[in-house]
C-alpha positions in Angstrom: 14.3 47.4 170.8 12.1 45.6 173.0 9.6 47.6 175.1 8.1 44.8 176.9 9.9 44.8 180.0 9.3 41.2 181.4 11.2 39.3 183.6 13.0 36.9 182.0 13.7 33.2 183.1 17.9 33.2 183.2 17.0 36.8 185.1 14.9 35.3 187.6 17.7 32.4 188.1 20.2 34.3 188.6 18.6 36.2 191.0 16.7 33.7 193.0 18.9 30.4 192.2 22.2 31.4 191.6 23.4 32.6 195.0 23.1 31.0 198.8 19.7 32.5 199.7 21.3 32.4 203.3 23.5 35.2 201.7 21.4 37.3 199.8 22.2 41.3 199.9 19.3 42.4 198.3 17.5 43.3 201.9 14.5 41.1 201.6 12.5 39.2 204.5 12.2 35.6 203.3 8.8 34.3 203.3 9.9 30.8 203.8 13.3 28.8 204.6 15.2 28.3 201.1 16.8 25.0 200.6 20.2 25.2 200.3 21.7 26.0 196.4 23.1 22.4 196.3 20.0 21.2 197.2 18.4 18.1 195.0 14.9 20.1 194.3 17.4 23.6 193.5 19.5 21.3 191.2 16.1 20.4 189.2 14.8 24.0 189.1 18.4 24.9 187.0 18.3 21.8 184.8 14.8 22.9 184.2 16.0 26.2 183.0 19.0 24.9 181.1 16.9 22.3 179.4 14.1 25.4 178.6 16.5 27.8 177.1 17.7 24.7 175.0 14.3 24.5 173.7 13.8 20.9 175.1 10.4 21.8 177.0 9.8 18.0 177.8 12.5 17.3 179.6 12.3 21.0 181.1 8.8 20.1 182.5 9.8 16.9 183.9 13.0 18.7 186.0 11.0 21.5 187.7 7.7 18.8 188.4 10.5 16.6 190.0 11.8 19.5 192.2 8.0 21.0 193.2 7.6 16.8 194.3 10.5 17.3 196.7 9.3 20.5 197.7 5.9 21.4 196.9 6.5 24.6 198.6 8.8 25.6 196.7 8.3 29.1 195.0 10.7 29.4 192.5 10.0 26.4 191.2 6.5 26.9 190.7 7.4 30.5 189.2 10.0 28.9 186.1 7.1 26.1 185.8 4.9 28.5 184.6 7.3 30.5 182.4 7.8 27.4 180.8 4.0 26.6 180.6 3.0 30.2 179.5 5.3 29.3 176.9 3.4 26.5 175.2 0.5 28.3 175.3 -0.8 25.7 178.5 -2.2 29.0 180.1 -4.6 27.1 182.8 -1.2 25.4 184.2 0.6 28.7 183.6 -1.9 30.8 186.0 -2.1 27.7 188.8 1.9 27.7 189.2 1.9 31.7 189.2 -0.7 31.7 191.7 0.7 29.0 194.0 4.4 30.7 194.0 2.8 33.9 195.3 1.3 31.9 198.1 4.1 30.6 199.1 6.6 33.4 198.9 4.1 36.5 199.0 6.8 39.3 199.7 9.2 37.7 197.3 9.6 40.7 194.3 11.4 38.2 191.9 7.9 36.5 192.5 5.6 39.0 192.5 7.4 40.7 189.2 7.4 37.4 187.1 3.7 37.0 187.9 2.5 40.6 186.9 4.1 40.6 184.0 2.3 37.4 183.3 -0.4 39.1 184.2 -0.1 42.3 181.9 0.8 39.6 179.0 -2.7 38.2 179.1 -4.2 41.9 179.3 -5.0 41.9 183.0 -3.5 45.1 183.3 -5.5 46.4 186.4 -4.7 43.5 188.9 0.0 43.4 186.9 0.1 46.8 188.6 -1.2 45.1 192.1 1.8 43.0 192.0 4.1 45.9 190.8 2.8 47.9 193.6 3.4 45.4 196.5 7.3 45.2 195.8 7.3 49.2 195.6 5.9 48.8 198.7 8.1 46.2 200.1 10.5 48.0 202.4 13.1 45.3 202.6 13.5 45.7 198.4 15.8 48.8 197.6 15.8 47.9 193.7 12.4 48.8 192.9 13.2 50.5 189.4 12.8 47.8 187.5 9.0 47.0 189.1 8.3 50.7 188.4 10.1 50.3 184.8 7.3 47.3 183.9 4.4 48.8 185.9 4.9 51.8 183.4 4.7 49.5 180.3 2.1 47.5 181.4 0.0 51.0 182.6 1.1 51.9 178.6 -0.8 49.0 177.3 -3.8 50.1 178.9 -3.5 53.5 177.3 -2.7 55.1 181.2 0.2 56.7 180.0 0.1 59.4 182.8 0.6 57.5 185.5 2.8 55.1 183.4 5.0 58.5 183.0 5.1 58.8 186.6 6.6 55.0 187.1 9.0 56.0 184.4 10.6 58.8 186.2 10.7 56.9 189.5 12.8 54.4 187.8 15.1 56.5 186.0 15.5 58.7 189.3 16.9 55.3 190.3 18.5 54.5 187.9 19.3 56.7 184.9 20.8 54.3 182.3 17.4 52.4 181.9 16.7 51.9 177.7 13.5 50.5 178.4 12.0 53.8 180.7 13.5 56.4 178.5 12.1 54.7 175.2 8.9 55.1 176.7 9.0 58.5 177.8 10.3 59.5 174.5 6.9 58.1 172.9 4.9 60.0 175.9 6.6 63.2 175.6 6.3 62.8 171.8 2.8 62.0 172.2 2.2 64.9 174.5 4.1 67.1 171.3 6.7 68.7 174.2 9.4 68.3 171.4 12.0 69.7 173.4 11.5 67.0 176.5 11.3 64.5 173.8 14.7 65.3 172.2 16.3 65.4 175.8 14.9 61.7 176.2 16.2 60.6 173.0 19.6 62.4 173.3 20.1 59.9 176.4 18.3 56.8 175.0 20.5 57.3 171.8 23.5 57.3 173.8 22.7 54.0 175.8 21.6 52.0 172.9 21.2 51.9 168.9 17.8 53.7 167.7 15.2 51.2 165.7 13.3 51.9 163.1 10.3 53.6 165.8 12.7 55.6 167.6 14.5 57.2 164.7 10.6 58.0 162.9 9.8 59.6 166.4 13.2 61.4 165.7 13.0 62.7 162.6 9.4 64.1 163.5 10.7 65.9 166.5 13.6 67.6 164.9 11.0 68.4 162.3 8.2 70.0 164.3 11.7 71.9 166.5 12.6 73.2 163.2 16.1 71.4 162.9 16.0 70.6 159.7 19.9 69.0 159.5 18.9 66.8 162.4 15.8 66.1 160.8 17.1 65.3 157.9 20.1 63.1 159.6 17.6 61.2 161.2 15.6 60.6 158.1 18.6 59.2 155.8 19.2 57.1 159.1 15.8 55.7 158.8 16.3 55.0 155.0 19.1 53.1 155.3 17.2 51.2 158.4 14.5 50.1 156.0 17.0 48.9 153.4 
């Protein structure tokens, strides 16, 4: 399973590109005027994408520069650019197309998001949870669990696994069917050797998703130090067959 919750780019299309911005429900202020979806520089930011999840970074490149020359202002744009740059490793034109979509759309949490986890990527962790923080903040956004689901990973990379505990809850008071914030609090709880809390958190992960190899160690232990030795022992022929 993959802890790293970052924002993906056919995530950020879909929310940013594939609707009429003129018709978004998602409650947020618009920073600037959107261009229309049939718009000739939105047209080149989904090529773009297409061509990148095709693997053809060239041509992806030469889209999303074509739409940021019809509209320099253009956020989104600027956001996918540096996906796509981050992604060859081109990290000076990664960081300049981050930072110029959050000056144009500064309130924008698809924005803000894709940029902090950029940011906790390179192992800025401090300055990710700014930009986490500013679309908690944002009282126009009602779907904040998933900011609070990646502030807690990033605060996890930085060994802050308090407050990353408290970022976990917040998004599974949201939303309770989130893999990714009851992995996590199955490794703090763990960590913290409250076995019983732990087991609770895996009982629900385990029903949402298929335990890796990680989760079903963690298991094993748990059941063991609870003193549930068929469950622990369950969980250990699991494992064995996982490492076959």
């Amino acid at each position: 399973m993959k802890i790293m919750a970052v924002l993906s780019v056919m995530i950020l299309m879909l929310s940013a590109c594939g609707q009429n911005p003129s018709r978004r429900s998602d409650n947020l202020q618009s920073d600037l005027a959107q261009p229309a979806e049939n718009s000739p520089e939105m047209i080149n930011v989904r090529l773009g994408v297409g061509y990148y999840e095709r693997g053809d970074i060239d041509t992806a490149l030469d889209k999303l520069r074509k739409a940021i020359k019809l509209n320099p202002k253009l956020a989104i744009a600027h956001s996918v650019l540096a996906v796509v740059y981050g992604s060859i490793n081109a990290q000076t034109d990664a960081r300049r197309h981050y930072q110029l979509s959050v000056k144009y759309a500064p309130n924008d949490p698809i924005i803000l998001n894709n940029y902090g986890s950029y940011l906790c990527q390179q192992g800025e962790f401090k300055q990710a949870i700014t930009y986490y923080e500013r679309i908690i903040s944002n009282p126009f956004y009602k779907n904040t669990e998933t900011a609070h689901e990646n502030a807690g990973v990033c605060l996890m990379g930085d060994d802050r696994y308090q407050e990353a505990e408290q970022h976990f809850r917040e998004a599974l008071k949201i939303n309770p069917r989130m893999p990714t914030s009851l992995y996590n609090m199955v490794i703090i709880k763990a960590g913290q050797r409250e076995h019983l809390k732990a087991r609770a958190f895996l009982q629900r992960l385990e029903s949402l998703v298929q335990l890796d190899e990680k989760m079903l160690t963690i298991a094993y232990q748990v059941e063991t130090k609870l003193g549930a030795k068929d469950s622990a022992d369950a969980y250990r022929l699991r494992l064995k067959k996982a490492n076959n």
